[in-house]
PDB file of N, H, CA, C and O in Angstrom:
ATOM      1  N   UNK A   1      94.042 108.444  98.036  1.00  0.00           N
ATOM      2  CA  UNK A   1      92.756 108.043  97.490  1.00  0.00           C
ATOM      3  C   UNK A   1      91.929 109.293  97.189  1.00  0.00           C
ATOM      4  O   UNK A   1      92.125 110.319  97.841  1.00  0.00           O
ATOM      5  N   UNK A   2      90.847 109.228  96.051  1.00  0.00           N
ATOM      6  H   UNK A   2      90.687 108.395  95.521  1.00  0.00           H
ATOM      7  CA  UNK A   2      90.268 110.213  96.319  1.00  0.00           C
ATOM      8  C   UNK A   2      89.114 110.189  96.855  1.00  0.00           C
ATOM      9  O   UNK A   2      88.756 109.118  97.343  1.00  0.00           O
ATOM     10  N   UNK A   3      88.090 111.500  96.926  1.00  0.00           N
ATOM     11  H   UNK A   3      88.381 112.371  96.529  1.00  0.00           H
ATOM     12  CA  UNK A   3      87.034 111.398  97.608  1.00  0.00           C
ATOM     13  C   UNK A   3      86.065 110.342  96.896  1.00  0.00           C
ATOM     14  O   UNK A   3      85.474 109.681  97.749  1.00  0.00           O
ATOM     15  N   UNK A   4      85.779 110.041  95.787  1.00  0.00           N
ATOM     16  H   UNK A   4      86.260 110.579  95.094  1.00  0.00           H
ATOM     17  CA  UNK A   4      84.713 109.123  95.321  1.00  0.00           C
ATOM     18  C   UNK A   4      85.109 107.419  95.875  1.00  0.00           C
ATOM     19  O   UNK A   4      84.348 106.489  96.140  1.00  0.00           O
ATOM     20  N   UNK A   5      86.646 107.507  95.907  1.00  0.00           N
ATOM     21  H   UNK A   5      87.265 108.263  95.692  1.00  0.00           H
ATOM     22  CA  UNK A   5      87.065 106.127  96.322  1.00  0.00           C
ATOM     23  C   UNK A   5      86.904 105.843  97.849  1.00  0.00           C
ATOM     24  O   UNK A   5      86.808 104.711  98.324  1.00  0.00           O
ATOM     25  N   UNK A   6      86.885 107.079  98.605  1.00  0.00           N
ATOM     26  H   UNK A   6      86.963 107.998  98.220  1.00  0.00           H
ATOM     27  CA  UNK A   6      87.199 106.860 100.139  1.00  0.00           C
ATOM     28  C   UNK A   6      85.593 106.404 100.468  1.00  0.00           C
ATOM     29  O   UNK A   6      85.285 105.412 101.129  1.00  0.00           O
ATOM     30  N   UNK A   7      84.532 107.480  99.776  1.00  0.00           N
ATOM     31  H   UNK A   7      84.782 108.286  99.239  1.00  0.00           H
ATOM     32  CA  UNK A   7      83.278 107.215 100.137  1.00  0.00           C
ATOM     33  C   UNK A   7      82.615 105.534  99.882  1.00  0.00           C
ATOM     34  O   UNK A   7      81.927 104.731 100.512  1.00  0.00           O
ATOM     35  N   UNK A   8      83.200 105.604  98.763  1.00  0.00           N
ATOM     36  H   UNK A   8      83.759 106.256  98.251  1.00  0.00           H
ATOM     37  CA  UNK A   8      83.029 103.789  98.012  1.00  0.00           C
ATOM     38  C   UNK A   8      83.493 103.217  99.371  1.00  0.00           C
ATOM     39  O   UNK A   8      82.567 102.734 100.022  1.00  0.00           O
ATOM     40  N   UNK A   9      84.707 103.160  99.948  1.00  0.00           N
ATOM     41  H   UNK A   9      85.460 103.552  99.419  1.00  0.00           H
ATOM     42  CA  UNK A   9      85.436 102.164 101.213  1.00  0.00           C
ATOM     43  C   UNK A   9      84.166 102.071 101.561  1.00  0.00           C
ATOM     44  O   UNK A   9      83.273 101.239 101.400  1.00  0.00           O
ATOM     45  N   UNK A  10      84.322 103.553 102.298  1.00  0.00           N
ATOM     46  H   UNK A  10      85.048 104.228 102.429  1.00  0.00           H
ATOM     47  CA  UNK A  10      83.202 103.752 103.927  1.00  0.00           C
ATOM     48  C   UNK A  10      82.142 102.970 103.733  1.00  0.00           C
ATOM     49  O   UNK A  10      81.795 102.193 104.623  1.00  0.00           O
ATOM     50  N   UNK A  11      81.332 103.067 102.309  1.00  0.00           N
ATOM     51  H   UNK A  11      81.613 103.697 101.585  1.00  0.00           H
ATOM     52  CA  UNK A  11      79.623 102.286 101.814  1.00  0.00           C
ATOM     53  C   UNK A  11      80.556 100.748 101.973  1.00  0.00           C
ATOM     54  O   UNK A  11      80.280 100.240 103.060  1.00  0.00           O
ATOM     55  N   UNK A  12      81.553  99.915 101.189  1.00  0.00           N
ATOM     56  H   UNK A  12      81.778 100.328 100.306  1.00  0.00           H
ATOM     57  CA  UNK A  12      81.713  98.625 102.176  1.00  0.00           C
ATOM     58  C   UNK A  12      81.927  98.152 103.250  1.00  0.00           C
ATOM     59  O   UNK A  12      81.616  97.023 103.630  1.00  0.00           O
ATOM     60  N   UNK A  13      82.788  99.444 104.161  1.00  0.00           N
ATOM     61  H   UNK A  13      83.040 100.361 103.852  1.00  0.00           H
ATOM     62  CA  UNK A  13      83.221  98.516 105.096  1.00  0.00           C
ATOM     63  C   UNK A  13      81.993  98.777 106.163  1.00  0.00           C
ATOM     64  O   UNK A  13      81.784  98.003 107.097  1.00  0.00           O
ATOM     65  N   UNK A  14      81.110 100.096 105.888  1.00  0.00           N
ATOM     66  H   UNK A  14      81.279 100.725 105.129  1.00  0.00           H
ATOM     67  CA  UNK A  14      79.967 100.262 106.642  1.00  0.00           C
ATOM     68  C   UNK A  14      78.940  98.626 106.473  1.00  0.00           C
ATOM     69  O   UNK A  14      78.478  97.971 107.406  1.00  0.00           O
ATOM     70  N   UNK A  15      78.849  98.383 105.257  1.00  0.00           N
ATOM     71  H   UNK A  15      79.225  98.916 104.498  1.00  0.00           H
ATOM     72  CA  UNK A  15      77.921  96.653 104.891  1.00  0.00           C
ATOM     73  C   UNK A  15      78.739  95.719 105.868  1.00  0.00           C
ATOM     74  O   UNK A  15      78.475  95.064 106.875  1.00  0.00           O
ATOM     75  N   UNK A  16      79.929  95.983 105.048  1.00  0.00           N
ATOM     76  H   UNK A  16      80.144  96.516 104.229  1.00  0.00           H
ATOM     77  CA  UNK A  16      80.469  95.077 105.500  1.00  0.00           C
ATOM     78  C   UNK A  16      80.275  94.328 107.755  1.00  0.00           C
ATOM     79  O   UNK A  16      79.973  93.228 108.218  1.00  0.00           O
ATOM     80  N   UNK A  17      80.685  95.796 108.475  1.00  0.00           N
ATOM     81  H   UNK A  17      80.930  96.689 108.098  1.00  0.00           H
ATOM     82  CA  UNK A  17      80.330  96.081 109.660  1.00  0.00           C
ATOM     83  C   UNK A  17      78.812  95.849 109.903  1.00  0.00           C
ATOM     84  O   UNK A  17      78.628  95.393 111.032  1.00  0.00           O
ATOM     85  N   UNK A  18      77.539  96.045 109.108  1.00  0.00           N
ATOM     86  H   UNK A  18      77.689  96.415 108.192  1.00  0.00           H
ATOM     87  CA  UNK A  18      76.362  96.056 109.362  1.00  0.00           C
ATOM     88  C   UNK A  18      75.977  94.541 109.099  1.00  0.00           C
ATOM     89  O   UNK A  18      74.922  94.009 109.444  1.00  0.00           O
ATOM     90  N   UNK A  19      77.067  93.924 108.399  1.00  0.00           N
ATOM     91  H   UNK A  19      77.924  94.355 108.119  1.00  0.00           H
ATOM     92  CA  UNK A  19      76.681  91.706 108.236  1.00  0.00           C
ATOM     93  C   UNK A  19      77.196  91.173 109.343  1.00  0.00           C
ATOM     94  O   UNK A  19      76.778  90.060 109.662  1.00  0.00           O
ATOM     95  N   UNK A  20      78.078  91.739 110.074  1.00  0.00           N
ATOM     96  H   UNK A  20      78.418  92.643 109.815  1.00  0.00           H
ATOM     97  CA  UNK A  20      78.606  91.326 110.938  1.00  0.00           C
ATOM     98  C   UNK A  20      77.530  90.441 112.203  1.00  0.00           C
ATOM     99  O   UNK A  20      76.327  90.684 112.109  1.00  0.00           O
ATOM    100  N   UNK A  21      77.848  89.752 112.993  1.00  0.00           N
ATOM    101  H   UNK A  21      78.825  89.555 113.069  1.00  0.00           H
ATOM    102  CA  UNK A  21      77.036  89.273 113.940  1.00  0.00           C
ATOM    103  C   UNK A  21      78.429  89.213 115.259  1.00  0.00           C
ATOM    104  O   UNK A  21      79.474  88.566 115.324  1.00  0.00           O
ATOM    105  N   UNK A  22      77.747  90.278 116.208  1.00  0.00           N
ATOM    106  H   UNK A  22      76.898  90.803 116.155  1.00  0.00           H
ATOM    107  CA  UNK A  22      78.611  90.715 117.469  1.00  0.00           C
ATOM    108  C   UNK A  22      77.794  89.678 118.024  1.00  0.00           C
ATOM    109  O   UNK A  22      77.179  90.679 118.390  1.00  0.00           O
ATOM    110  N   UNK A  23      77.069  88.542 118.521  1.00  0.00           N
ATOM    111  H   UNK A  23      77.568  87.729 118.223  1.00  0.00           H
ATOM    112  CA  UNK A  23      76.826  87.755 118.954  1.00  0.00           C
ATOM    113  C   UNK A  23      76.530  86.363 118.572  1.00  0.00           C
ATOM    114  O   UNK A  23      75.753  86.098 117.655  1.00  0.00           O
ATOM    115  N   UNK A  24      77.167  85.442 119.295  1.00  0.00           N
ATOM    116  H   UNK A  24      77.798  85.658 120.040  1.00  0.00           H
ATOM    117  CA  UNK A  24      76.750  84.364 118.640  1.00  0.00           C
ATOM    118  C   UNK A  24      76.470  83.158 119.689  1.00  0.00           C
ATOM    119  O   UNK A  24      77.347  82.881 120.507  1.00  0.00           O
ATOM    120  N   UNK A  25      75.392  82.526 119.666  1.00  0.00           N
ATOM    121  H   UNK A  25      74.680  82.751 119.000  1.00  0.00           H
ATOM    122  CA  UNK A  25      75.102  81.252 120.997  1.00  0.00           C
ATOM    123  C   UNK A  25      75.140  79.749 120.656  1.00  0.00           C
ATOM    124  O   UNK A  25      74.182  79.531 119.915  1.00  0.00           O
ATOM    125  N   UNK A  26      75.643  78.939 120.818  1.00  0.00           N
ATOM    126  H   UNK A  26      76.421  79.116 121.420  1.00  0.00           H
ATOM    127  CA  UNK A  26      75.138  77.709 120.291  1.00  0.00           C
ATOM    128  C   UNK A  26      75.387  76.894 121.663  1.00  0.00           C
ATOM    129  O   UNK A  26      76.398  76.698 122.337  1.00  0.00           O
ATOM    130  N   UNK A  27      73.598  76.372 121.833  1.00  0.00           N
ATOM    131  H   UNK A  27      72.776  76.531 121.286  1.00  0.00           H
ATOM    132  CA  UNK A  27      73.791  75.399 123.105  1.00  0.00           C
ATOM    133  C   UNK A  27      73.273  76.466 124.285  1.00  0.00           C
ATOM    134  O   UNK A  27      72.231  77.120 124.254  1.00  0.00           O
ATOM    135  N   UNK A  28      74.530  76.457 125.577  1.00  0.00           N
ATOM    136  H   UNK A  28      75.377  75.926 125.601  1.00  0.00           H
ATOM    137  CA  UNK A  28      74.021  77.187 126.508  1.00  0.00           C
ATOM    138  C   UNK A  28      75.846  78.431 126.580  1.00  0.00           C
ATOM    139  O   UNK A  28      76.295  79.178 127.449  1.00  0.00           O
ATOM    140  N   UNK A  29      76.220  78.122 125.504  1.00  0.00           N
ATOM    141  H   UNK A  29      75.855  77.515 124.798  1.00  0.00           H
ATOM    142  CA  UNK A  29      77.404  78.774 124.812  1.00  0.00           C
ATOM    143  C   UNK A  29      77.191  79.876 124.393  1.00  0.00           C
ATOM    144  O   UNK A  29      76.344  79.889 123.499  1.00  0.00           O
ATOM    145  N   UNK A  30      77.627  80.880 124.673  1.00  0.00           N
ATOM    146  H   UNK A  30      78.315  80.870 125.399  1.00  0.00           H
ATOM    147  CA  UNK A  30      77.289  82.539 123.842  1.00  0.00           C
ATOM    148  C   UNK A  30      79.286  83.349 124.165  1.00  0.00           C
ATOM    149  O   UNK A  30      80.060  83.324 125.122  1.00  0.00           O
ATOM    150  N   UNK A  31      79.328  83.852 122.983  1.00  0.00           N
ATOM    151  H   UNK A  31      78.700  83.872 122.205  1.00  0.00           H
ATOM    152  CA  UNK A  31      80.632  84.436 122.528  1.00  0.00           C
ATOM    153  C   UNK A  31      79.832  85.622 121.860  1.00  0.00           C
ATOM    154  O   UNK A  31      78.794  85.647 121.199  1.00  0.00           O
ATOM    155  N   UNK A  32      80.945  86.854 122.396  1.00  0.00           N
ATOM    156  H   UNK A  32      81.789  86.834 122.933  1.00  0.00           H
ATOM    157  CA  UNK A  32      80.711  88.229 122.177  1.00  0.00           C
ATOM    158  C   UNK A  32      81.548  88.317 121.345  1.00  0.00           C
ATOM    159  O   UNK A  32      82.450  87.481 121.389  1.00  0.00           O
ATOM    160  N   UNK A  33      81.578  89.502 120.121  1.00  0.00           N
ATOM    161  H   UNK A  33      80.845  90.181 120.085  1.00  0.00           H
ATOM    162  CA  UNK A  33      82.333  89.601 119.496  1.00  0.00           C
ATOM    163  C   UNK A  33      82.782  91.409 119.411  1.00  0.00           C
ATOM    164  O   UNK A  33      81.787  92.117 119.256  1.00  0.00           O
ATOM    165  N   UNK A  34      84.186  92.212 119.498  1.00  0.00           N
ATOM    166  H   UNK A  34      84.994  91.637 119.623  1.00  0.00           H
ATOM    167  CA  UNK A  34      84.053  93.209 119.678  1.00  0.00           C
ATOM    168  C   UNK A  34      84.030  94.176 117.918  1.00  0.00           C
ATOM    169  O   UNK A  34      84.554  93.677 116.922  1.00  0.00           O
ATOM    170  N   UNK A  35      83.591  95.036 117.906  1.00  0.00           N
ATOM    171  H   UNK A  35      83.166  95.442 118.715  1.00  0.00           H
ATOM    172  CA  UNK A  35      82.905  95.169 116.613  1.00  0.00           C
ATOM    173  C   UNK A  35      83.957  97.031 116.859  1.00  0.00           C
ATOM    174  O   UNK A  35      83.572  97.962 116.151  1.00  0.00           O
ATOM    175  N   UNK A  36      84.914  97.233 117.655  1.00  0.00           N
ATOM    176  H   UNK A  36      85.226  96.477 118.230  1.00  0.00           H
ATOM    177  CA  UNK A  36      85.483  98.240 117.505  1.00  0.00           C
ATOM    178  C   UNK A  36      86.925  98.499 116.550  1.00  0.00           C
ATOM    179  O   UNK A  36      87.626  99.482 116.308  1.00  0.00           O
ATOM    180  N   UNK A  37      86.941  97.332 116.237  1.00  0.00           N
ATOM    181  H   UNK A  37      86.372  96.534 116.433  1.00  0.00           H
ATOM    182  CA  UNK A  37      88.314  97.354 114.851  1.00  0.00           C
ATOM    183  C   UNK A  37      87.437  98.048 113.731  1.00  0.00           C
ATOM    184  O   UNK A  37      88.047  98.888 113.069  1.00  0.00           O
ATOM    185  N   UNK A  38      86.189  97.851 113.426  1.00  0.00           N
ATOM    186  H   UNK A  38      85.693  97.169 113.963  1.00  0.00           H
ATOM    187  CA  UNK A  38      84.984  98.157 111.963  1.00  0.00           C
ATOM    188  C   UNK A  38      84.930  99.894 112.668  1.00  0.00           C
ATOM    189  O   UNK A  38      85.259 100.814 111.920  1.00  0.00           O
ATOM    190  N   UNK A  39      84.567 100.152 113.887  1.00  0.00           N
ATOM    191  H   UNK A  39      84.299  99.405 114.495  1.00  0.00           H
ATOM    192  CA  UNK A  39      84.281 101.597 114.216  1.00  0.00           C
ATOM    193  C   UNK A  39      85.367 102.524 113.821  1.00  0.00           C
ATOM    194  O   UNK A  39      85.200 103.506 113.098  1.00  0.00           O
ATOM    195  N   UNK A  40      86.488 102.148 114.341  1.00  0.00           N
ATOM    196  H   UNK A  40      86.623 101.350 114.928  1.00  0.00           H
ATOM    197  CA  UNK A  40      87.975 103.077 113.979  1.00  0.00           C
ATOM    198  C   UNK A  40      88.136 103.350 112.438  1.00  0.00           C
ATOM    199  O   UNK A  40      88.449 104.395 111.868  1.00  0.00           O
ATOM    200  N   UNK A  41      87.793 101.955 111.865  1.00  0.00           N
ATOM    201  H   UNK A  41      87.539 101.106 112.328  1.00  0.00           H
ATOM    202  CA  UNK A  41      88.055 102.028 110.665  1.00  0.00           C
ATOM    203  C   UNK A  41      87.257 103.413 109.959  1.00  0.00           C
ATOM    204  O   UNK A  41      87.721 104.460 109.508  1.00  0.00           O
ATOM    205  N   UNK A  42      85.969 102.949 110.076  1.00  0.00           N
ATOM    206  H   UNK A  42      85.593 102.098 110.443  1.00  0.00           H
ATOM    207  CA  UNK A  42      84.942 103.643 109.882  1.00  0.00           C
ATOM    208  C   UNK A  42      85.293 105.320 109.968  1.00  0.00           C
ATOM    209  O   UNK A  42      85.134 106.204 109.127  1.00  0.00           O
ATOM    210  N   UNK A  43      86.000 105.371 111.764  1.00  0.00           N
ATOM    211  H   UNK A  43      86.129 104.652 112.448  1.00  0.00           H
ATOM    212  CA  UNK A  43      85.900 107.002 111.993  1.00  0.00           C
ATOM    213  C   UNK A  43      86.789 107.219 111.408  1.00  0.00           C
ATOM    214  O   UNK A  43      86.377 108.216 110.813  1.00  0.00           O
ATOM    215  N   UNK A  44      88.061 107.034 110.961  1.00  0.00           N
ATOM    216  H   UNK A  44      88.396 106.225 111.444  1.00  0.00           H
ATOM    217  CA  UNK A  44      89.233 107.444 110.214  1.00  0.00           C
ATOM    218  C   UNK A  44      88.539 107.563 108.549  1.00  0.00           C
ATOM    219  O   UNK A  44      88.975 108.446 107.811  1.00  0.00           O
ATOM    220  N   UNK A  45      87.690 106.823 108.163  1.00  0.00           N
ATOM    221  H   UNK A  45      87.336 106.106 108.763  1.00  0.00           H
ATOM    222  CA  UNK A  45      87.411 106.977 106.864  1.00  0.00           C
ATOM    223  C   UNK A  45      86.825 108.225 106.618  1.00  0.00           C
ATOM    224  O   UNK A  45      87.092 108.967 105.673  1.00  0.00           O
ATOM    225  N   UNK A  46      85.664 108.505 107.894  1.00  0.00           N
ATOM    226  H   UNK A  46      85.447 107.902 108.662  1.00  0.00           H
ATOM    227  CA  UNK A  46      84.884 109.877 107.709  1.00  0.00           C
ATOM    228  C   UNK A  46      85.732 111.272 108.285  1.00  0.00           C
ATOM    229  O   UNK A  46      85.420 112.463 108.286  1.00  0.00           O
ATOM    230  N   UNK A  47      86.914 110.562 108.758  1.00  0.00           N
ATOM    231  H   UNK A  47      87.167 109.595 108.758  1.00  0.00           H
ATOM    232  CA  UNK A  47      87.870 111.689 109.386  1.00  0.00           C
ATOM    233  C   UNK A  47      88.605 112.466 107.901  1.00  0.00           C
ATOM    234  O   UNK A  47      88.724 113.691 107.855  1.00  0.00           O
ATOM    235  N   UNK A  48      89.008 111.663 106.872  1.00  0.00           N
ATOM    236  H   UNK A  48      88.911 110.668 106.910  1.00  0.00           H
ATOM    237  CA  UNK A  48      89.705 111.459 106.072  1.00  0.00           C
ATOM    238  C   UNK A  48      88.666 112.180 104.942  1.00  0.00           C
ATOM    239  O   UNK A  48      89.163 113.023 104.195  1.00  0.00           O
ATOM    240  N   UNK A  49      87.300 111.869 104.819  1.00  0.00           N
ATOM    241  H   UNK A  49      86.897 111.184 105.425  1.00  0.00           H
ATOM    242  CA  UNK A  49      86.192 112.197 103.931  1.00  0.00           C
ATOM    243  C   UNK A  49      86.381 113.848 104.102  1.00  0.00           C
ATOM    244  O   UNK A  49      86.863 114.605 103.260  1.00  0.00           O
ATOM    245  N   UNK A  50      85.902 114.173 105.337  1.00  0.00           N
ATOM    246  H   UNK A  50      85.510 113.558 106.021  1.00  0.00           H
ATOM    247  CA  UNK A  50      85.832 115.288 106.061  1.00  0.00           C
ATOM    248  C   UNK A  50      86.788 116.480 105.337  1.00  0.00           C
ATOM    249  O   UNK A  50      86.545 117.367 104.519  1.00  0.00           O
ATOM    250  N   UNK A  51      87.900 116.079 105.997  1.00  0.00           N
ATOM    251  H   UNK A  51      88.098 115.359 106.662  1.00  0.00           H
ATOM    252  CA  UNK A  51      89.225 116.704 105.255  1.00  0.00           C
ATOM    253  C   UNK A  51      89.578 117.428 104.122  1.00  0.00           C
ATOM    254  O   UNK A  51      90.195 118.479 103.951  1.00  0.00           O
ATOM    255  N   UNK A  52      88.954 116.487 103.265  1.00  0.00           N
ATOM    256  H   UNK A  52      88.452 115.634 103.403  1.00  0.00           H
ATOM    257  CA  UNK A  52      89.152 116.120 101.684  1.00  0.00           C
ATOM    258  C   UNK A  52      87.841 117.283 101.575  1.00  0.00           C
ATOM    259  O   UNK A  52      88.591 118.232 101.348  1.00  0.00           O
ATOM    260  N   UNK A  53      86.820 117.750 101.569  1.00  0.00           N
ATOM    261  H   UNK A  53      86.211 116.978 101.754  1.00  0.00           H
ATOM    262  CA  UNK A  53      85.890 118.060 101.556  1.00  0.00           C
ATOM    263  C   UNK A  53      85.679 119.079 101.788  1.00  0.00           C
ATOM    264  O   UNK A  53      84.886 119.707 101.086  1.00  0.00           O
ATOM    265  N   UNK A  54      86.465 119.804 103.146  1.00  0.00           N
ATOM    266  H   UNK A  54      87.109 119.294 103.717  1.00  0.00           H
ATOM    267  CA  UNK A  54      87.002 120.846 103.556  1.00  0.00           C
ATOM    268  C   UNK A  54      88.208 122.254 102.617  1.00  0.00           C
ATOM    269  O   UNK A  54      88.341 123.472 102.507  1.00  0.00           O
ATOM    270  N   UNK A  55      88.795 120.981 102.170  1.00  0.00           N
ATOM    271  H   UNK A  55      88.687 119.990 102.259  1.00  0.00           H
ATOM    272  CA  UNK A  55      90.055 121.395 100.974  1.00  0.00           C
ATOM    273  C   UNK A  55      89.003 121.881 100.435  1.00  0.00           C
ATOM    274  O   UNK A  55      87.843 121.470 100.449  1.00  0.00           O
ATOM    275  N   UNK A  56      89.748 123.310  99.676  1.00  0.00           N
ATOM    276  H   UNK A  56      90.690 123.644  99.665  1.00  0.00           H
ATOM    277  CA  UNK A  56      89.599 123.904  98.759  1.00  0.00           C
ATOM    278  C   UNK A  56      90.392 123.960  97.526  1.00  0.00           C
ATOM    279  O   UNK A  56      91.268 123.111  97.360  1.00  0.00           O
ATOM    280  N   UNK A  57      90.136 125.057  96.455  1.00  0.00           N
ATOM    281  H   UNK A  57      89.425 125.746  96.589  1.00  0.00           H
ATOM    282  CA  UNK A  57      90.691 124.505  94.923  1.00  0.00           C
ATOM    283  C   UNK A  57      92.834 125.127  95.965  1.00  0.00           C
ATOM    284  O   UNK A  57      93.170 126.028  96.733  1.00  0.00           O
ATOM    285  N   UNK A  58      93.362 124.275  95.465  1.00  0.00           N
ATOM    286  H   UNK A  58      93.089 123.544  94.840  1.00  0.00           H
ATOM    287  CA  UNK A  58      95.387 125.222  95.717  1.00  0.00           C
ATOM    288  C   UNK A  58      95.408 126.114  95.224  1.00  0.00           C
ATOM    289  O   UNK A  58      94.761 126.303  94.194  1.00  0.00           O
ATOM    290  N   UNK A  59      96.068 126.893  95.710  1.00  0.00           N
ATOM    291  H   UNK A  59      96.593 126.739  96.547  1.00  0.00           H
ATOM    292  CA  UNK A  59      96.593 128.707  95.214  1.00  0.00           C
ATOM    293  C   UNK A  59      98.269 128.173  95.130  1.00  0.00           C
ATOM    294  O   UNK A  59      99.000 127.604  95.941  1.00  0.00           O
ATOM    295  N   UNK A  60      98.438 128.613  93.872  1.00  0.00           N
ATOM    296  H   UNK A  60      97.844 129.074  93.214  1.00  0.00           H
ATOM    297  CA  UNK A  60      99.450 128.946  93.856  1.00  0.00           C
ATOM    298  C   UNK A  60      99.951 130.750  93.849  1.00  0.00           C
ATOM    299  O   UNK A  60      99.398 131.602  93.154  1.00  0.00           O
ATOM    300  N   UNK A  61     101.086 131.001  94.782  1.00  0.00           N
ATOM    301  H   UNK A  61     101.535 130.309  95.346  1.00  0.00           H
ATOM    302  CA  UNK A  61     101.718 132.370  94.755  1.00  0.00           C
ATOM    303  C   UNK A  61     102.840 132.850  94.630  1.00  0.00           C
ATOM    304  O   UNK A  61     103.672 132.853  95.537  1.00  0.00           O
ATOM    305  N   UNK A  62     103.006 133.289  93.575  1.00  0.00           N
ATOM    306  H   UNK A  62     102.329 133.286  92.839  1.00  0.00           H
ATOM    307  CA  UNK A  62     104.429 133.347  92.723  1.00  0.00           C
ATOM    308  C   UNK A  62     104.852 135.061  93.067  1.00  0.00           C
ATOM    309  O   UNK A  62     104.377 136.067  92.540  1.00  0.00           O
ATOM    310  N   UNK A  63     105.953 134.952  94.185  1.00  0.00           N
ATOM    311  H   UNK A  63     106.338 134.135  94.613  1.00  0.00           H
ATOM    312  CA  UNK A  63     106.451 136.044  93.937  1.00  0.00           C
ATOM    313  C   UNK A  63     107.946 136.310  93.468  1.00  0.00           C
ATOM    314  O   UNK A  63     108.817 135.441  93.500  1.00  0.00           O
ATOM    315  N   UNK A  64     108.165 137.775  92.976  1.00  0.00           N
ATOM    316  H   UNK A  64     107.457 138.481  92.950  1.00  0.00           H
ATOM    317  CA  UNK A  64     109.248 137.971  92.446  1.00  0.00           C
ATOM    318  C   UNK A  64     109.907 139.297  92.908  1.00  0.00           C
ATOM    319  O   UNK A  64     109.446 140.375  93.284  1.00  0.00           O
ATOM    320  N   UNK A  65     111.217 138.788  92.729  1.00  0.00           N
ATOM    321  H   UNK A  65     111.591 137.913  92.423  1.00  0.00           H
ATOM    322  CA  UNK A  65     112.022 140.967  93.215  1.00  0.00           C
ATOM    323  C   UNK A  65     112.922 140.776  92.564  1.00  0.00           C
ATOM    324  O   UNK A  65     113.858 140.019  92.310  1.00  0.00           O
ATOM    325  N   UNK A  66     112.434 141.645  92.338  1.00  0.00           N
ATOM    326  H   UNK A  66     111.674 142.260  92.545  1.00  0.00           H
ATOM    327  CA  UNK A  66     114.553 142.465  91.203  1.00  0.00           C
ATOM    328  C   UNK A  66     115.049 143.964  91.941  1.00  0.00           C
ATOM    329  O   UNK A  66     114.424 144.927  92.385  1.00  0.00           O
ATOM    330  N   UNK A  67     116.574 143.606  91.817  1.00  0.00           N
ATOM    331  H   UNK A  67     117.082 142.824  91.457  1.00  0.00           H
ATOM    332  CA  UNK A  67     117.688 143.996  92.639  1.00  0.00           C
ATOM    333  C   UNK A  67     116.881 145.792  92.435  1.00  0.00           C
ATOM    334  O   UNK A  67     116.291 146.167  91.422  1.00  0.00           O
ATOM    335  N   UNK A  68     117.062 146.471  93.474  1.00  0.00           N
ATOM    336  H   UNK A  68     117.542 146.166  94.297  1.00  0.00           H
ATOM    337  CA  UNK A  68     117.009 147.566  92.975  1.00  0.00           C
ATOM    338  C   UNK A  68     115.183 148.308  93.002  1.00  0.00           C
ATOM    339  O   UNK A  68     114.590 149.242  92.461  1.00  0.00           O
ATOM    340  N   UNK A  69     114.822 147.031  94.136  1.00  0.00           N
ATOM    341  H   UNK A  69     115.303 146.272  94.576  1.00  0.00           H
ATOM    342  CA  UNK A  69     113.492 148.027  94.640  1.00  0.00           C
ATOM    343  C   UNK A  69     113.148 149.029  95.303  1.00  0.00           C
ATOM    344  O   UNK A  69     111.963 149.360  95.354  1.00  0.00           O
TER     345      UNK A  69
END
């Protein structure tokens, strides 16, 4: 992927993670919900951003020898 696409993920799955509702009650009923599958995701995306970002332009280095140096 590249960097404009990875950042695009991160901005949904960040919404996406921020609609979420880690709690929910109905009655005298309450269910937790764990919201650390969206975090991993998340840190691998900015792990991955990071990276990419870090890279610089490739070098290529072409060397050569002929017999008789």
């Amino acid at each position: 992927m590249t960097l404009d696409e990875l950042k695009a993920e991160r901005e949904r799955v960040l919404a996406r993670r921020n609609s979420l509702v880690s709690r929910v009650s109905i009655g005298e009923r309450s269910v937790q919900y764990d919201l650390a599958q969206a975090d991993k995701v998340l840190a691998d995306l900015e792990r991955r951003i990071a990276s990419q970002e870090r890279r610089g332009p490739r070098r290529r280095i072409l060397v050569s020898a002929s017999k008789g140096l």
